[in-house]
LOMIZA-880547 format. One record per residue: residue in three letters; x, y, z of N, C-alpha, C in turn. Coordinates in pm, whole numbers, padded with zeros to 5 digits, always signed. Layout:
BEGIN
ALAXYZXYZXYZ ...
//
This chain:
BEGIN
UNK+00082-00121+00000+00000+00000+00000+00086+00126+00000 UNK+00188+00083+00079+00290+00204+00048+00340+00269-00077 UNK+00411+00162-00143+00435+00190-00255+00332+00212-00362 UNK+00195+00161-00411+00094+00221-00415+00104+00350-00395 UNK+00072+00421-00274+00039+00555-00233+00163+00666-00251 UNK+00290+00597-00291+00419+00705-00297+00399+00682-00502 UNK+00367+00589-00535+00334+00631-00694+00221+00721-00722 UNK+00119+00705-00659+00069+00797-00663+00101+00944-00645 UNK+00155+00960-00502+00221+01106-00512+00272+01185-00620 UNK+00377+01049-00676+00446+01052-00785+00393+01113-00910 UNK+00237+01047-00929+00184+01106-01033+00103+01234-01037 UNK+00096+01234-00883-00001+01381-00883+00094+01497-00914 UNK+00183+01466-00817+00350+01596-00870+00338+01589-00964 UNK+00392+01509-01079+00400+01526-01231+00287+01600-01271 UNK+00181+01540-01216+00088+01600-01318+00029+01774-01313 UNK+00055+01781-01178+00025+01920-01132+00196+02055-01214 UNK+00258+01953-01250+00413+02057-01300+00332+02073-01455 UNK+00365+02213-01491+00338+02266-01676+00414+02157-01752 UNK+00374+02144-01872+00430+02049-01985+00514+02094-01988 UNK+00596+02250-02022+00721+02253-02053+00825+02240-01949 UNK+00810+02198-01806+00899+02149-01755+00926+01972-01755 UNK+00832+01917-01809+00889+01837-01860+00894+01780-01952 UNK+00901+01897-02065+00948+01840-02193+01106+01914-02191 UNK+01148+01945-02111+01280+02049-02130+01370+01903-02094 UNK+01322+01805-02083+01452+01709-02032+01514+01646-02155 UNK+01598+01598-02181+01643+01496-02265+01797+01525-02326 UNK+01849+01427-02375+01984+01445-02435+01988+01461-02563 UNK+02051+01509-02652+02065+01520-02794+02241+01507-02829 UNK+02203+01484-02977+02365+01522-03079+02299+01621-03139 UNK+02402+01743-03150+02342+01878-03275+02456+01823-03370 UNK+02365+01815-03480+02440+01787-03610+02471+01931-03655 UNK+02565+01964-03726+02618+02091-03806+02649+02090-03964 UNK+02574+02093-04046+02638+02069-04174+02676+02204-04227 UNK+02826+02194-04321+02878+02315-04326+02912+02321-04469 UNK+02972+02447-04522+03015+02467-04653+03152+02433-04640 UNK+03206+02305-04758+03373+02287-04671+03467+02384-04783 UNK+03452+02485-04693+03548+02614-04796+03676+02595-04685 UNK+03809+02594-04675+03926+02646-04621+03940+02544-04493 UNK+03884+02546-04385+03908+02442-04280+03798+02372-04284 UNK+03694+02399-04323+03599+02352-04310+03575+02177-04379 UNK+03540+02077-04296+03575+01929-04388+03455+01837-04377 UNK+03323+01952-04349+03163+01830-04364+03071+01841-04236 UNK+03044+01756-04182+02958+01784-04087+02995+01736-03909 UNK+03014+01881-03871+03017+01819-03709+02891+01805-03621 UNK+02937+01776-03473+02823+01748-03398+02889+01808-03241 UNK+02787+01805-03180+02800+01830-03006+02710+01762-02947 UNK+02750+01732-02837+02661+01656-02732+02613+01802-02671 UNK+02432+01771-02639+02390+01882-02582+02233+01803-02447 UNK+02291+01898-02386+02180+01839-02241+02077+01953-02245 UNK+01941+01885-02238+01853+02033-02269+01780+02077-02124 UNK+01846+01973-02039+01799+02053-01882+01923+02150-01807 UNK+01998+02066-01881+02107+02219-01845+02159+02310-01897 UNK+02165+02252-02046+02239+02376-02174+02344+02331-02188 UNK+02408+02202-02129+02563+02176-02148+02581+02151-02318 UNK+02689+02195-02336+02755+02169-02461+02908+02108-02523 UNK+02904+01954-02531+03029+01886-02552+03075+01893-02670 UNK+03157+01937-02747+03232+01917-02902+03246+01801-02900 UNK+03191+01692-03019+03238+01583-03063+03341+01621-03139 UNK+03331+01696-03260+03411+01713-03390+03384+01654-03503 UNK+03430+01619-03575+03448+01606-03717+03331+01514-03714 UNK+03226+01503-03733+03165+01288-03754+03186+01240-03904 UNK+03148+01326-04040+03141+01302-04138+03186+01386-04256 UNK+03279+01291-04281+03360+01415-04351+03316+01398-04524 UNK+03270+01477-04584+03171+01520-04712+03184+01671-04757 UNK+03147+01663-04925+03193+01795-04934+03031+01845-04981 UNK+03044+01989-04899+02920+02095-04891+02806+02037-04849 UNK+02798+02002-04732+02668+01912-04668+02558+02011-04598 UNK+02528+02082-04711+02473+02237-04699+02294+02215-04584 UNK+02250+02096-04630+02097+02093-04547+02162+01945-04497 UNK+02078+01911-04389+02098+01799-04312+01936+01736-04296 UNK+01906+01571-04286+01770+01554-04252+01809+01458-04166 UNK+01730+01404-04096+01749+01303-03989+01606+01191-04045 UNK+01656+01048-04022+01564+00957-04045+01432+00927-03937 UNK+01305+00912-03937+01255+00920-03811+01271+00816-03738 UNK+01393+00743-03781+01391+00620-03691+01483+00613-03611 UNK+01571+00759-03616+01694+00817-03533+01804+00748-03628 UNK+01800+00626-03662+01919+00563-03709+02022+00607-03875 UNK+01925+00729-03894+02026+00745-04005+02028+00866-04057 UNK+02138+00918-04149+02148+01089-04156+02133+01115-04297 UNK+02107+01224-04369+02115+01225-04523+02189+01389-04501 UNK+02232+01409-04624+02319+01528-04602+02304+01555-04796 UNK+02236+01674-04820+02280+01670-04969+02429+01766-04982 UNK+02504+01728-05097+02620+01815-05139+02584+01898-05227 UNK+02591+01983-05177+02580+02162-05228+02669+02173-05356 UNK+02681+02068-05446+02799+02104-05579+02709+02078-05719 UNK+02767+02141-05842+02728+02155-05949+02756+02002-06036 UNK+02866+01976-05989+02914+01806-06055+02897+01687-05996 UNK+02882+01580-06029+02866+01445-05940+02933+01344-06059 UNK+03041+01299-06017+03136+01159-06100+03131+01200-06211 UNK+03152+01358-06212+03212+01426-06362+03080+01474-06423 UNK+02959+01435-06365+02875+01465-06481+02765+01597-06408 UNK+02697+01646-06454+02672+01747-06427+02544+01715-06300 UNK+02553+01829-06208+02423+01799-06100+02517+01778-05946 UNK+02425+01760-05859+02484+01711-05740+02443+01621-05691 UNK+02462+01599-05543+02445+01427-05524+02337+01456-05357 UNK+02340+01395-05314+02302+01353-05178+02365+01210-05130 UNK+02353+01237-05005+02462+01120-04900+02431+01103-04771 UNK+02440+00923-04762+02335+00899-04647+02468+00836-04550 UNK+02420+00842-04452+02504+00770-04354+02433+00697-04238 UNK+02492+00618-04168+02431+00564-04057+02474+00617-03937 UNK+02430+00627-03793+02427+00676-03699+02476+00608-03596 UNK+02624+00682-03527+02666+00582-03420+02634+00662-03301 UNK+02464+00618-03217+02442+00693-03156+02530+00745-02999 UNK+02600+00628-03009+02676+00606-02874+02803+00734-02879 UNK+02840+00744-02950+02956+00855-03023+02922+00933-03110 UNK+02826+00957-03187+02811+01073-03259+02817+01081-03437 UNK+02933+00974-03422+03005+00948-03540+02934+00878-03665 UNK+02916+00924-03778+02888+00923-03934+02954+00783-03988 UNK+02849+00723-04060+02951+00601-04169+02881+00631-04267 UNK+02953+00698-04376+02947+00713-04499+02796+00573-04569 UNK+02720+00578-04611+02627+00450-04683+02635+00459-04834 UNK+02625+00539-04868+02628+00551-05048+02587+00735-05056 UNK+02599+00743-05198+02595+00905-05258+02534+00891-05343 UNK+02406+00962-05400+02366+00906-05552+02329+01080-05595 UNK+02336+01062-05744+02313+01215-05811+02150+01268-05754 UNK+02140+01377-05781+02007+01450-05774+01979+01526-05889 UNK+02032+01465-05961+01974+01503-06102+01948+01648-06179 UNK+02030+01685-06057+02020+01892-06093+02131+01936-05982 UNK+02171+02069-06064+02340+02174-05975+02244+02197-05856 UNK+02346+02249-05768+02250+02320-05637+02193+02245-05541 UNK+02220+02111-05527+02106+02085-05412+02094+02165-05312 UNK+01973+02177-05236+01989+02284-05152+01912+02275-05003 UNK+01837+02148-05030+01730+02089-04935+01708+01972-04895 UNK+01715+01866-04832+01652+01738-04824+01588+01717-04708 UNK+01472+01640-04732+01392+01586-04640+01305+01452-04646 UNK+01229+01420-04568+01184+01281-04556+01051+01264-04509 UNK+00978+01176-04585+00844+01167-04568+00842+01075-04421 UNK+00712+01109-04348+00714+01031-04220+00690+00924-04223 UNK+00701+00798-04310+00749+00694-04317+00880+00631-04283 UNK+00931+00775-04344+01100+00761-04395+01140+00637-04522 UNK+01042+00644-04569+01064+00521-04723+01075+00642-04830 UNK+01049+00746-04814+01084+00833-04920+01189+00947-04890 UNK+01305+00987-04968+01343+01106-04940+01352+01193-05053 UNK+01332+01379-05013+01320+01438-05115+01457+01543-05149 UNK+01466+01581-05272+01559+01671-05237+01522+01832-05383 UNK+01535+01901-05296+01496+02031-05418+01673+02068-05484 UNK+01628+02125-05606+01789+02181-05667+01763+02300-05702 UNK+01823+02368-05639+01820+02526-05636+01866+02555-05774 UNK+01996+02524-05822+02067+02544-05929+02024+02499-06045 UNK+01938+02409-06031+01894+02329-06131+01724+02327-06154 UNK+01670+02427-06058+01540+02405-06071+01438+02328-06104 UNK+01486+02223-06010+01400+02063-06015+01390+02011-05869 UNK+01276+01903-05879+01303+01834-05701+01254+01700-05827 UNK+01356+01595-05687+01374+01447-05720+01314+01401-05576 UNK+01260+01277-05603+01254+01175-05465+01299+01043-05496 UNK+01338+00979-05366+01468+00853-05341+01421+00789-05257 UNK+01404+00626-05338+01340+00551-05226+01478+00526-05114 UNK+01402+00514-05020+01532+00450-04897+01507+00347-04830 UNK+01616+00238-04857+01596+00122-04832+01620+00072-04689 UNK+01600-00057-04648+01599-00070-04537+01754-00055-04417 UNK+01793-00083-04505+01967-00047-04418+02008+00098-04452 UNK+01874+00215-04459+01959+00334-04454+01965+00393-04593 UNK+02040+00330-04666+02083+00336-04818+02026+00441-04913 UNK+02031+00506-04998+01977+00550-05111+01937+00471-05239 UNK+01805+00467-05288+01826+00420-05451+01827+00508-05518 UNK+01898+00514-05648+01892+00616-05762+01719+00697-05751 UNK+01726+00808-05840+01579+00886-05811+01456+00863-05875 UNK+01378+00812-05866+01259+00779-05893+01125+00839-05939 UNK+01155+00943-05928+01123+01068-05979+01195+01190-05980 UNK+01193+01248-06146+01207+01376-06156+01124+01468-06202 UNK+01153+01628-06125+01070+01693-06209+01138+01809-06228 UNK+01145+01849-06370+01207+01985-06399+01124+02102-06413 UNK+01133+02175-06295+01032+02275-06320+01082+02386-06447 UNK+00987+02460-06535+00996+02556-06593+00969+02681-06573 UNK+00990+02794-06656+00924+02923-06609+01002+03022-06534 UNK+00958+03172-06498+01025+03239-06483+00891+03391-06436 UNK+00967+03485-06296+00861+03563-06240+00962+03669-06282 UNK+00921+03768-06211+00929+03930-06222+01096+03964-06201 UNK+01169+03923-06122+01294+03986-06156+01352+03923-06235 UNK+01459+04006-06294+01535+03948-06469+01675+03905-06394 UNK+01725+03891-06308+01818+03856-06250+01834+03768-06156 UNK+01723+03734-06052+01718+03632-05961+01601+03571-05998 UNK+01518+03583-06084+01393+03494-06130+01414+03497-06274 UNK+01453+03487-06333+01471+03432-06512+01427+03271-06515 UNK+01466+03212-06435+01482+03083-06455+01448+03013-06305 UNK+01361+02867-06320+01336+02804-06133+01446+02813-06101 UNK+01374+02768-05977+01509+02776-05832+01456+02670-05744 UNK+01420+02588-05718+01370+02487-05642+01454+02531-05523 UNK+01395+02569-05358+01455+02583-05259+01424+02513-05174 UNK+01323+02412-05165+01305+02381-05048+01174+02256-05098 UNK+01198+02128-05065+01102+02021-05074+01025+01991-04945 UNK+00887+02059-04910+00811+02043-04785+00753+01893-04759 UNK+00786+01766-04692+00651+01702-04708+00572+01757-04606 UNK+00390+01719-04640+00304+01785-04496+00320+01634-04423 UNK+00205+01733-04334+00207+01648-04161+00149+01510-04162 UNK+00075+01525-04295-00031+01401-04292+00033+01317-04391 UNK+00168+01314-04455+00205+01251-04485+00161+01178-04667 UNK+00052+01280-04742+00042+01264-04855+00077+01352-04942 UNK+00158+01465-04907+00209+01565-05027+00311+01635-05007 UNK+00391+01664-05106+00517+01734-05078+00508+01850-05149 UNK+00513+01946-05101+00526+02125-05107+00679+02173-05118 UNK+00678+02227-05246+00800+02252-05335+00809+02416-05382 UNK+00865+02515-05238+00865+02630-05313+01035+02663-05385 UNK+00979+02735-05499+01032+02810-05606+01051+02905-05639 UNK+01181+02943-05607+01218+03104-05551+01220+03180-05697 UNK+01249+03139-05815+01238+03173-05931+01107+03200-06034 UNK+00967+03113-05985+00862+03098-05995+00764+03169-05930 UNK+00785+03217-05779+00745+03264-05744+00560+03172-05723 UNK+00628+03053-05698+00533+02947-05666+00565+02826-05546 UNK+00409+02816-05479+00500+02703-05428+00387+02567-05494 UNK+00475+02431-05526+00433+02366-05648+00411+02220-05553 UNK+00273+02201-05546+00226+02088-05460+00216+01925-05488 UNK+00317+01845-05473+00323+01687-05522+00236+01604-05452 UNK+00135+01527-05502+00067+01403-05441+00224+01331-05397 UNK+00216+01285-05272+00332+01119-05287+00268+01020-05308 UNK+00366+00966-05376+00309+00807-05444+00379+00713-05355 UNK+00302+00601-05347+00377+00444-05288+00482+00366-05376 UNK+00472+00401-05532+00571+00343-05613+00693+00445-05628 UNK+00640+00523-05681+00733+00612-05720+00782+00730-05633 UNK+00747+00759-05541+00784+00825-05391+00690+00977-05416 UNK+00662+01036-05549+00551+01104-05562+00522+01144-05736 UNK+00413+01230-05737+00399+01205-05849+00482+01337-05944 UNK+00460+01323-06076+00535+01380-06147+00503+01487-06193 UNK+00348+01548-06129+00275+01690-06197+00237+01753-06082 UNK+00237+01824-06098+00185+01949-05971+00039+01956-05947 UNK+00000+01992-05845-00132+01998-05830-00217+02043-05705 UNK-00249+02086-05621-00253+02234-05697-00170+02322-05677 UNK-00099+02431-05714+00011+02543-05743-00058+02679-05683 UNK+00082+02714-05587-00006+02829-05488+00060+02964-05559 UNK+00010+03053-05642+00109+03165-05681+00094+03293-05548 UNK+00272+03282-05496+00329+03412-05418+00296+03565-05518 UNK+00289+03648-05448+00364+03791-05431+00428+03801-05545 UNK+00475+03825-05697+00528+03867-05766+00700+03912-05668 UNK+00808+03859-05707+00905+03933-05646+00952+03863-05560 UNK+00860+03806-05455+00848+03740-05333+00985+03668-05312 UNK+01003+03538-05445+01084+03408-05370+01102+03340-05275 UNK+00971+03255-05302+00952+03180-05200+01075+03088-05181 UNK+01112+03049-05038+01217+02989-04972+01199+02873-04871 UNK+01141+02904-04754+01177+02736-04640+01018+02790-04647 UNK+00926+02657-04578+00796+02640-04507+00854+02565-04412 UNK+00753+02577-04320+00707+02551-04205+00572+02475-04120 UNK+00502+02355-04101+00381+02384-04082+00350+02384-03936 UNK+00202+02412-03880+00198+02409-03764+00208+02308-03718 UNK+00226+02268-03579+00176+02109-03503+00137+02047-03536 UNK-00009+02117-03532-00189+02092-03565-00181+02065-03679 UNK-00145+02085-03796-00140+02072-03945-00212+02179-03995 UNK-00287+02241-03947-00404+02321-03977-00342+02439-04111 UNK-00244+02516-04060-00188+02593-04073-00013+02573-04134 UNK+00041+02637-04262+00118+02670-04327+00210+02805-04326 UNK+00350+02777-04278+00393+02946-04331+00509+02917-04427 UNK+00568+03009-04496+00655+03016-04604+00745+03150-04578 UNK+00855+03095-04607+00959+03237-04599+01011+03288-04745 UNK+00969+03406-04785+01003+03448-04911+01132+03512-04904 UNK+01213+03490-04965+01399+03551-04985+01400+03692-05018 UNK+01372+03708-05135+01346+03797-05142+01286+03939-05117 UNK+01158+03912-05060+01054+04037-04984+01108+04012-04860 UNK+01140+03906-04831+01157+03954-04639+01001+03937-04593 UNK+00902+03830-04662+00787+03831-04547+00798+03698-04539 UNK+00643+03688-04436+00627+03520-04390+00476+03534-04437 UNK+00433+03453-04542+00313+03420-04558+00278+03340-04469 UNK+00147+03352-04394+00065+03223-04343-00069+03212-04443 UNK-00068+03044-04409-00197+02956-04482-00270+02913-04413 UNK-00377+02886-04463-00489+02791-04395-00415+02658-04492 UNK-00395+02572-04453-00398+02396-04534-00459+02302-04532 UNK-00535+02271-04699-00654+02190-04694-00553+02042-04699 UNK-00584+01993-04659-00513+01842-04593-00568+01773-04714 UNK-00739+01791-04771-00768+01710-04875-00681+01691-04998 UNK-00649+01814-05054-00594+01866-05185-00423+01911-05173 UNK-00423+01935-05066-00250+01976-05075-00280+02155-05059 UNK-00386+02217-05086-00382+02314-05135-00380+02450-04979 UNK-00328+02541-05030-00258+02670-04951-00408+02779-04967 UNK-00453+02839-04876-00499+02985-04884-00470+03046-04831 UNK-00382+03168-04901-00333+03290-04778-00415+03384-04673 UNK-00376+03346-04569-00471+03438-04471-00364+03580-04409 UNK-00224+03571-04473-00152+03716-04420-00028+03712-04525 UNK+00026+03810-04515+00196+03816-04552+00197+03974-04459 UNK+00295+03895-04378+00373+04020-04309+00547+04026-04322 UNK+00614+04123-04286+00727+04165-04290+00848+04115-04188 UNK+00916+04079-04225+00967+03999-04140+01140+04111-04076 UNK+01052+04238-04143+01172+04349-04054+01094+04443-04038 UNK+01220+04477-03911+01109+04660-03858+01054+04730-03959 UNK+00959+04823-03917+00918+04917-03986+01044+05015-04113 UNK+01104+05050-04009+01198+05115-04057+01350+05117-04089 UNK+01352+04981-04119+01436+04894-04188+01438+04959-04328 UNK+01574+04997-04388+01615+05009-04487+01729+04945-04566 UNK+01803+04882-04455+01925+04791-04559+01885+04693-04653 UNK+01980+04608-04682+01988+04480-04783+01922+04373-04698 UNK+01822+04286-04769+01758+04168-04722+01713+04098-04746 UNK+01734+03968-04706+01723+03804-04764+01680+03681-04662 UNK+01576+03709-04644+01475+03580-04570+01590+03471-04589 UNK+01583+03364-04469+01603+03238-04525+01530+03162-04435 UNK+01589+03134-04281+01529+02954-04262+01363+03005-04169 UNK+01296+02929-04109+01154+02963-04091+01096+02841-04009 UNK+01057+02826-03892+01043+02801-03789+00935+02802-03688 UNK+00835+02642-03654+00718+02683-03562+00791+02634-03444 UNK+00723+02707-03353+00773+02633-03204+00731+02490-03156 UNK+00772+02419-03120+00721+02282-03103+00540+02291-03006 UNK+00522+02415-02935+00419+02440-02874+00299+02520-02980 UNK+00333+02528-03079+00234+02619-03180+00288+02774-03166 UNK+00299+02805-03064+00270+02935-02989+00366+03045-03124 UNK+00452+03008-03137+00536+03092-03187+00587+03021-03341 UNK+00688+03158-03431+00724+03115-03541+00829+03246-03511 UNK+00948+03153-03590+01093+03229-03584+01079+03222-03774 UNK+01174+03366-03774+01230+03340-03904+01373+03412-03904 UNK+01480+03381-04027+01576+03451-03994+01616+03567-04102 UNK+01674+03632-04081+01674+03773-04176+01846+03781-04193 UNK+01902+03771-04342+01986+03804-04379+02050+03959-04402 UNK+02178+03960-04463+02176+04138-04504+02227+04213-04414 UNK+02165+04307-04410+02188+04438-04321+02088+04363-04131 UNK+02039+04301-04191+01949+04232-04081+02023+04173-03964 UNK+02026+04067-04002+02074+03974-03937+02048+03942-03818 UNK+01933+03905-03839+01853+03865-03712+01741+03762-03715 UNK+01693+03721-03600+01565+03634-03599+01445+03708-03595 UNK+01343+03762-03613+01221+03787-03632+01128+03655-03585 UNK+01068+03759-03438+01008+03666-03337+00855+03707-03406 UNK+00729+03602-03423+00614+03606-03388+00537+03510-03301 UNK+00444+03545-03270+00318+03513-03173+00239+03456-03242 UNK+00127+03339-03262+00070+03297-03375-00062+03250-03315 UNK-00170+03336-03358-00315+03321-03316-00359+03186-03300 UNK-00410+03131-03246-00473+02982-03193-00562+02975-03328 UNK-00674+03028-03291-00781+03044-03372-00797+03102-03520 UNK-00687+03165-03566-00707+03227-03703-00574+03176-03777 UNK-00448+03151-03714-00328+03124-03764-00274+03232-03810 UNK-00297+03329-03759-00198+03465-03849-00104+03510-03749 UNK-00014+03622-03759+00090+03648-03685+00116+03758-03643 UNK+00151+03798-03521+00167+03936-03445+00286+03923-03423 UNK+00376+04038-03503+00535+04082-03422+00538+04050-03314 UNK+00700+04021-03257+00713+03995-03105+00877+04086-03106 UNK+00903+04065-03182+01032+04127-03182+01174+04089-03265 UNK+01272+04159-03317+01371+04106-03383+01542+04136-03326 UNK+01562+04021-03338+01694+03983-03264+01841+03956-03292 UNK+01913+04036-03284+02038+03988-03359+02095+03892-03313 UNK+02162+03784-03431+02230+03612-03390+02338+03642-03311 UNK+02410+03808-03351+02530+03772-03315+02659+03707-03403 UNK+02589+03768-03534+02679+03719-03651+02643+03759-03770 UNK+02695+03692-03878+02635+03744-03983+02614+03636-04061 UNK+02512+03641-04167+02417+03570-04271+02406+03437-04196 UNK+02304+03460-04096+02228+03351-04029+02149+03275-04110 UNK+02206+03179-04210+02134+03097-04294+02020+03006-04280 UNK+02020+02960-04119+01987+02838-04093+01997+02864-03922 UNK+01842+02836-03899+01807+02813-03693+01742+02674-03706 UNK+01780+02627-03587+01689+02505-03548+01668+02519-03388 UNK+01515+02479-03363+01485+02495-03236+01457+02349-03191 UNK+01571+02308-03081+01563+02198-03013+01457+02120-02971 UNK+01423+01986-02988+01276+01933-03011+01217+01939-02877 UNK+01263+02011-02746+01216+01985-02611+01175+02166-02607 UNK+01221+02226-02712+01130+02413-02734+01214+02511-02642 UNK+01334+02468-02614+01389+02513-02505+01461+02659-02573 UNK+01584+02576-02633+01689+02654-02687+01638+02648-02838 UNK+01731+02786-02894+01724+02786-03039+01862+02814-03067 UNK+01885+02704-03170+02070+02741-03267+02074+02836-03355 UNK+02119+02914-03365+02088+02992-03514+02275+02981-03560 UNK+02275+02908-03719+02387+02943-03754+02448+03079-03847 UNK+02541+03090-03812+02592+03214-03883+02678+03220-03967 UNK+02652+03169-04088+02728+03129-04209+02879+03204-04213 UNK+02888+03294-04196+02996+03396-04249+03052+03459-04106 UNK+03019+03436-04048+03109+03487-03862+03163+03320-03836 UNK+03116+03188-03857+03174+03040-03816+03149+02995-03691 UNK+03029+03062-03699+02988+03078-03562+02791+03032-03545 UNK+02800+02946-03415+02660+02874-03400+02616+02954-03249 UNK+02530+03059-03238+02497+03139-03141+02375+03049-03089 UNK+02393+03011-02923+02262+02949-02851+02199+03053-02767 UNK+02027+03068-02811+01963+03150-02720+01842+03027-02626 UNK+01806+03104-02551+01688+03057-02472+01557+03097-02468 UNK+01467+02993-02517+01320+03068-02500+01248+03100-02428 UNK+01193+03197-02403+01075+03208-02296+00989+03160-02343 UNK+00892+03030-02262+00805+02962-02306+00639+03077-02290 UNK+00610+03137-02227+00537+03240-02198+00537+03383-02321 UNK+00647+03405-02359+00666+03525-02466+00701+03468-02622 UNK+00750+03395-02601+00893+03337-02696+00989+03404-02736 UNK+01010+03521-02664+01122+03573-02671+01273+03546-02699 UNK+01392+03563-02725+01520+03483-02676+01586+03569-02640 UNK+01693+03513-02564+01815+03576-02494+01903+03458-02501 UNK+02034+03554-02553+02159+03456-02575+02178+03382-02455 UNK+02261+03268-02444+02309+03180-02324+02456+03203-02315 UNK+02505+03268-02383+02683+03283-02373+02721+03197-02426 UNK+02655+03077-02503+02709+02992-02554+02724+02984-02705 UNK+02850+02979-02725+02887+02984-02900+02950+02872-02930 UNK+02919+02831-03064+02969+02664-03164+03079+02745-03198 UNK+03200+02682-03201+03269+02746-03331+03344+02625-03423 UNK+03248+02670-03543+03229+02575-03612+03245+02637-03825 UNK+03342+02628-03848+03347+02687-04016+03243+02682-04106 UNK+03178+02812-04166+03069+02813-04252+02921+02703-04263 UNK+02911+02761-04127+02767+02663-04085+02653+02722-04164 UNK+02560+02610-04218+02458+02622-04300+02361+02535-04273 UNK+02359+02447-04147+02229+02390-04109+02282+02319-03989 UNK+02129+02321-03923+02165+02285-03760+02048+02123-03793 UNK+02067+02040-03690+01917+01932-03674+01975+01853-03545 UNK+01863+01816-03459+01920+01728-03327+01837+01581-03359 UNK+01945+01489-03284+01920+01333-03287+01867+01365-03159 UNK+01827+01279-03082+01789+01274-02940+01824+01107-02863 UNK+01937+01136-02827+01973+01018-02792+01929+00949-02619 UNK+01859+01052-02527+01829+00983-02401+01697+01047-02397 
//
């Protein structure tokens, strides 16, 4: 009866403490994938504790060249990394590269590399199966998908699609740009915006072929816009998109039936009275709904905090924050909502802030990566 009545205790404490004290527990690896210009030689990692903030340097795990986006398998056990290059075994395009996961150490084993069928990769990700992976080509203005086999592996691509066409500027839109391959929450479509198009271009996934080969339905941005990373909510309900170009964050309503987007805002993702140079890039919900980060290149260089209505999905400023570096390409917010990484491509530097779960505010932790031409953050969660 004792023990009985002390589990109980047990559960009433727990249950009477807020969710975010105990979702703040757990261990992770932060993966780092980098541009390997000068010292730089692929992708590192750190051991990170999210009840205390500790931060261990592993170093080197996988050494690859330009492992510009990083995805993680949902089965923890395996990593994909596309290479950011124009060539692959001489022939034109770039590749993507999978590895397996030594969770005990940190450490990368190379699995295979296969082309992506276009220059630029610039994105990869994975349907929540993890039997499909996608990858967009910036340079090449196409997205491919790759079945993935059971040991991890890549097969050659199984679908391609070359997008065509061309929006309003004669210099950064002449020609696609594939930036970013979304799958949604529910696991039947992949959302493909197109910074050159000034579209974002919606794929059924398929069971044979990992998805299909025509668009359907096609959300047209803002003239100018260039669309860049999405984001969706928790809930699924809700869609946002970061345009490169304008510097806003569209939010959507998302019909789950059709794949399809309706804009319910585009706001600005800098002060009022912001006048420098500026270039949206990575874009960010909080694991609680509550909030959405985005990051601001340029003269910027900062995160752009919002607040995000329950009931309507649109977005109220909260405030904008400098990384503490410059051309913050790429944030990732730790899966326990605690901390946020933001990397800083061009300082070599990975700035950690802390969220207020109540505001979502951040404030730095004093803690800095230093780490050569970082371009994407993602955590394993190993305890």
């Amino acid at each position: 009866m004792k023990l009985i009545r002390s589990l109980c205790l047990v559960a009433a404490a727990l249950a009477c403490l807020p969710p975010a004290a105990i979702a703040q527990k757990g261990e992770f690896i932060a993966y780092v994938g980098t541009y390997t210009r000068q010292n730089s030689k692929g992708i590192y990692a750190w051991r990170f504790d999210a009840a205390t903030g500790k931060l261990t340097s592993i170093g080197l795990v996988g050494e690859t060249s330009n492992p510009s986006f990083l995805a993680i398998h949902p089965n923890h056990r395996f990593l994909y990394a596309v290479n950011e290059n124009n060539t692959f075994e001489g022939q034109p395009g770039g590749s993507v590269s999978a590895f397996s996961i030594d969770a005990a150490t940190g450490q990368l084993k190379a699995l295979n590399q296969v082309s992506t069928g276009g220059p630029g990769p610039c994105h990869v990700s994975l349907d929540k199966t993890g039997k499909w992976l996608f990858v967009a080509n910036y340079g090449g203005g196409s997205v491919a998908a790759f079945p993935v086999h059971d040991d991890g592996s890549l097969g050659k691509s199984s679908t391609f699609v070359q997008h065509t066409g061309s929006s309003v500027d004669p210099q950064r839109q002449r020609r696609p740009y594939g930036h970013s391959a979304n799958p949604s929450p529910d696991g039947r479509f992949v959302l493909v915006a197109d910074l050159g198009l000034d579209q974002v271009l919606t794929y059924p996934i398929d069971k044979v072929k990992g998805m299909a080969a025509t668009a359907n339905p096609i959300a047209k941005i803002a003239p100018g816009s260039g669309p860049r990373h999405m984001a969706f909510h928790p809930k699924g309900k809700y869609a946002y998109l970061a345009s490169e170009m304008a510097a806003t964050v569209t939010a959507f309503s998302y019909d789950s039936s059709k794949g399809g987007l309706k804009e319910l805002q585009t706001i600005s993702m800098l002060p009022k009275d912001f006048t420098g140079t500026k270039g949206a890039a990575e874009i960010a919900v909080h694991p609680s709904g509550k909030f959405l980060y985005a990051s601001n290149r340029g003269s910027a260089d900062s995160i752009a905090v919002f607040s995000i209505d329950a009931a309507k999905g649109t977005l109220t400023s909260v405030e904008y924050v400098s990384t503490g570096g410059k051309n913050p390409r790429n944030f990732a917010i730790d899966p326990t909502g605690t901390y946020l990484f933001a990397a800083n491509q061009d300082s070599a530097s990975v700035i950690v802030f802390r969220i207020d779960r109540k505001t979502g505010k951040l404030t730095p932790t004093g803690d800095k990566l230093d780490v050569p031409f970082p371009v994407c953050v993602t955590f394993l969660r190993v305890k």
